[in-house]
Every structure is written in structure tokens, then in C-alpha cells.
C-alpha positions as a Markdown table, in Angstrom:
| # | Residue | x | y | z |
|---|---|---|---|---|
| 1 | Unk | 189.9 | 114.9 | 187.3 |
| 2 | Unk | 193.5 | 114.5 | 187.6 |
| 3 | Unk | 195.6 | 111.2 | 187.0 |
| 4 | Unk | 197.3 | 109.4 | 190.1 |
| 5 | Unk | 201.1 | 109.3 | 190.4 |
| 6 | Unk | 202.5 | 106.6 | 188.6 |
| 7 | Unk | 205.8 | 107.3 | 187.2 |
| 8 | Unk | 209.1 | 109.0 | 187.6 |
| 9 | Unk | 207.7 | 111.8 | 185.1 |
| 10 | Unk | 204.9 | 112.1 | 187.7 |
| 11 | Unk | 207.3 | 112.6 | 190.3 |
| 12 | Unk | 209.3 | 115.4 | 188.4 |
| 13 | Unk | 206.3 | 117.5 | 187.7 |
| 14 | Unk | 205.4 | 117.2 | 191.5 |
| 15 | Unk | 208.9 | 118.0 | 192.8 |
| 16 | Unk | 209.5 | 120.8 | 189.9 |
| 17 | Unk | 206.0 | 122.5 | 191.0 |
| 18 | Unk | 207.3 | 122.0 | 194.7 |
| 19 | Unk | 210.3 | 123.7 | 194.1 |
| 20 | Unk | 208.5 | 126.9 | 191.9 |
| 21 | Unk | 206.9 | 127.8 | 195.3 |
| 22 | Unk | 209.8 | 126.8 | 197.8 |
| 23 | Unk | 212.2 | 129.7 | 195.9 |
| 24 | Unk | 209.0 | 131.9 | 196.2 |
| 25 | Unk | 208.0 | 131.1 | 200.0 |
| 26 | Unk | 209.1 | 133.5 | 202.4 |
| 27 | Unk | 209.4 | 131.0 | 204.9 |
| 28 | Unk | 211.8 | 128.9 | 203.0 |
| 29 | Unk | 213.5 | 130.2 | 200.3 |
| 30 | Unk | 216.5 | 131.0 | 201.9 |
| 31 | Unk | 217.6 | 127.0 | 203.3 |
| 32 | Unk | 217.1 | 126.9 | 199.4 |
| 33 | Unk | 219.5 | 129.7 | 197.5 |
| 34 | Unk | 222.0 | 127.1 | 195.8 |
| 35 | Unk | 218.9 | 125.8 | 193.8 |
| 36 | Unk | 218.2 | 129.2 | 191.8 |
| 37 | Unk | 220.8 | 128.2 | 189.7 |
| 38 | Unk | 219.4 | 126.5 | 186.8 |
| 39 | Unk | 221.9 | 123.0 | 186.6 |
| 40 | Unk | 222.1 | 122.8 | 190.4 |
| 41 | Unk | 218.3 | 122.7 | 190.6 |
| 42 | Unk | 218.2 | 120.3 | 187.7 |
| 43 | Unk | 220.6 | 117.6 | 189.7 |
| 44 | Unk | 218.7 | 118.6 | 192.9 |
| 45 | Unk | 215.2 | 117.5 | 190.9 |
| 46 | Unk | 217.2 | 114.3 | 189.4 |
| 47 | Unk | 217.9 | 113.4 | 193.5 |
| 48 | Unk | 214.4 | 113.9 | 194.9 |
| 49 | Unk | 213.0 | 112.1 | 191.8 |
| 50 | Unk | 215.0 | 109.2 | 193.1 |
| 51 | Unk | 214.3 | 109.5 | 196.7 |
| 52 | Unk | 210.4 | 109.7 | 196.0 |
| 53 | Unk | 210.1 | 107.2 | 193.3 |
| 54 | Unk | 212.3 | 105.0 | 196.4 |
| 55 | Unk | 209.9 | 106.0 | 198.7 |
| 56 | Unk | 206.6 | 105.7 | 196.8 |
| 57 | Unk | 207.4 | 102.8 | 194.2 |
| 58 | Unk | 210.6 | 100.8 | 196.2 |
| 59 | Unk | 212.8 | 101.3 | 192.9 |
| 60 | Unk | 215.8 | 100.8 | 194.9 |
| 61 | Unk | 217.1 | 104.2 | 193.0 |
| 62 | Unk | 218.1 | 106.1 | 195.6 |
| 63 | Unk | 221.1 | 105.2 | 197.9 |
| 64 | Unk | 222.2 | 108.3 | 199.8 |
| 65 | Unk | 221.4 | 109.3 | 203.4 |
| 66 | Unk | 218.5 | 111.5 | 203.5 |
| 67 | Unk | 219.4 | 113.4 | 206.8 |
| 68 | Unk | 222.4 | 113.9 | 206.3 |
| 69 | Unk | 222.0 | 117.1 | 204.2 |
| 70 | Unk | 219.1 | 118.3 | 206.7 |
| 71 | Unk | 221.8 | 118.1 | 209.7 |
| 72 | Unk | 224.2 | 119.8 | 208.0 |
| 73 | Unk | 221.4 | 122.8 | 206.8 |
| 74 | Unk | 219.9 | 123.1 | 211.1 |
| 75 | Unk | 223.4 | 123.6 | 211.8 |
| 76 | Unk | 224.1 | 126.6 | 209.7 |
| 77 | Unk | 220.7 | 127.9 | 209.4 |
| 78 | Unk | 218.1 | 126.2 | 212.3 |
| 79 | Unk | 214.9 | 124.1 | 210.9 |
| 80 | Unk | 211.9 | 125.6 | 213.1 |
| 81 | Unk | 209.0 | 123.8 | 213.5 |
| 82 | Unk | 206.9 | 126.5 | 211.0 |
| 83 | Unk | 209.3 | 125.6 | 208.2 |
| 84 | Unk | 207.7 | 121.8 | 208.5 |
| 85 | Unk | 204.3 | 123.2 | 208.2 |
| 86 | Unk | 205.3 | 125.3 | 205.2 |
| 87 | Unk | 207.4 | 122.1 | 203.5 |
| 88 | Unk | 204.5 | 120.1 | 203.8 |
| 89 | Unk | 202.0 | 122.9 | 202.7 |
| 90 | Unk | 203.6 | 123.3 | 199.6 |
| 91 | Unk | 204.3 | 119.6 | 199.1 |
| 92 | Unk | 200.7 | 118.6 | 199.3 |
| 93 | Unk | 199.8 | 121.6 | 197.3 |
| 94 | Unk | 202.5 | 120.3 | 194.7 |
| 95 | Unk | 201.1 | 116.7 | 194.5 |
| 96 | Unk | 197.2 | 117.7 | 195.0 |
| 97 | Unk | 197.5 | 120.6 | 191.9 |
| 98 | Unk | 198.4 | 117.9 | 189.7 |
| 99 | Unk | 197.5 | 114.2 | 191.0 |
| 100 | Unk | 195.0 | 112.3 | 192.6 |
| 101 | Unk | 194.5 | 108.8 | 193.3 |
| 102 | Unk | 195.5 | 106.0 | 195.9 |
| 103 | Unk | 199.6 | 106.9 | 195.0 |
| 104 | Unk | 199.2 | 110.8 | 195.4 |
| 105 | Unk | 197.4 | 110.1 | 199.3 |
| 106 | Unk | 200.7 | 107.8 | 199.7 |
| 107 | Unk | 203.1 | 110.3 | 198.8 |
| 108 | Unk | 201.6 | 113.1 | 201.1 |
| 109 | Unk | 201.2 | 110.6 | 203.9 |
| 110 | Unk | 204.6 | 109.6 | 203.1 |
| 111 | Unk | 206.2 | 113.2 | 203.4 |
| 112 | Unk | 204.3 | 113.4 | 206.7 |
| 113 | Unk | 205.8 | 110.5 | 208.1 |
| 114 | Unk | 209.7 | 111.8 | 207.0 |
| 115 | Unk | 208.8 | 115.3 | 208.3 |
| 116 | Unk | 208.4 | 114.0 | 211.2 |
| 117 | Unk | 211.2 | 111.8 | 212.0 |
| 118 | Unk | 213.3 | 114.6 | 210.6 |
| 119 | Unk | 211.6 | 116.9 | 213.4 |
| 120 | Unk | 212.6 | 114.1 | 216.1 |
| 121 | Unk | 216.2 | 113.5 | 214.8 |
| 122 | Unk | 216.8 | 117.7 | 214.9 |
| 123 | Unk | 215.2 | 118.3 | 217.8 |
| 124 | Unk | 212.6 | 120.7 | 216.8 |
| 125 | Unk | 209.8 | 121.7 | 218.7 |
């Protein structure tokens, strides 16, 4: 039986697993080309550690506007409703491969809830 979530290192094998099968999805990969390279991915990790270990643990560590990158992205290359279902997919594959626990059901319920205000603020159907 797996370990809940329950650090940053937690939260860095969840988003690195993530991001092994967003570069690989064919639904996906290409909002995500910048991130083959090895030291842009590594920041990119860095970030979403801070944004989940926000979300999940209120560490106050990160301070940027979510969205903001995500409005920017639907206006070059538009966010269809399918790409939610294959974020999350892979999300909850990437938490439930290598977690479980009262934290890991957060985290997914979590990434619900900010997939779908981000559906709302675009304006996807």
C-alpha cells in the first residue's frame, strides 16, 4: 500500500510522473513543447511544486497568478473541453500510481475544482 502525500518531495514525484505522460499524450503534448527541454521542465516542476504544495498544504510558496499562463496558451492554441478530461486523467493517474491517503483524495479533488474554474474563466464547453 502506498504512502499519502505529505511533502514537497511527494509533490515532485507526482508532478514529474504527470509530466512523463503529458509529453507522451496525444491529446496534450503539444500546449506542452517548451517543457522537453530538460532545465525548462526542471523550473516548470519547481513552479507546480509550489502551486500544489500552496494548494494542498497552505505554504504560502507560491505567489503568481495561475491563469494567467492558461489565457495566454487558449489564445494561441484553444483549451477544448477533451484536454480537461485528459489533464485530469493523467493527474489522478499521477497521484493514484504513487499515493494514497486522505492528502492524495485532496489533491485530485483539488485539481477538479481548478479544472473547472479554469473551464468557466476560458469559456470552454
Amino acid at each position: 500500500m502506498n504512502k499519502d502525500v505529505t511533502s514537497r518531495e511527494d509533490l515532485l514525484t507526482i508532478v514529474s510522473d504527470f509530466y512523463v505522460d503529458l509529453l507522451k499524450s496525444d491529446e496534450l503534448s503539444h500546449f506542452f513543447e517548451a517543457f522537453k527541454q530538460k532545465e525548462v521542465l526542471k523550473h516548470h516542476l519547481d513552479t507546480l511544486v509550489d502551486f500544489w504544495d500552496n494548494t494542498l498544504f497552505y505554504s504560502g510558496a507560491y505567489k503568481k497568478n495561475a491563469m494567467k499562463p492558461h489565457v495566454a496558451i487558449h489564445a494561441k492554441n484553444e483549451i477544448q473541453i477533451n484536454h480537461f478530461s485528459e489533464w485530469l486523467q493523467l493527474f489522478n493517474k499521477a497521484v493514484d500510481s504513487n499515493f494514497t491517503g486522505p492528502n492524495s483524495e485532496t489533491l485530485k479533488s483539488r485539481a477538479l475544482s481548478i479544472a473547472t474554474v479554469m473551464k468557466l474563466k476560458l469559456k470552454v464547453h
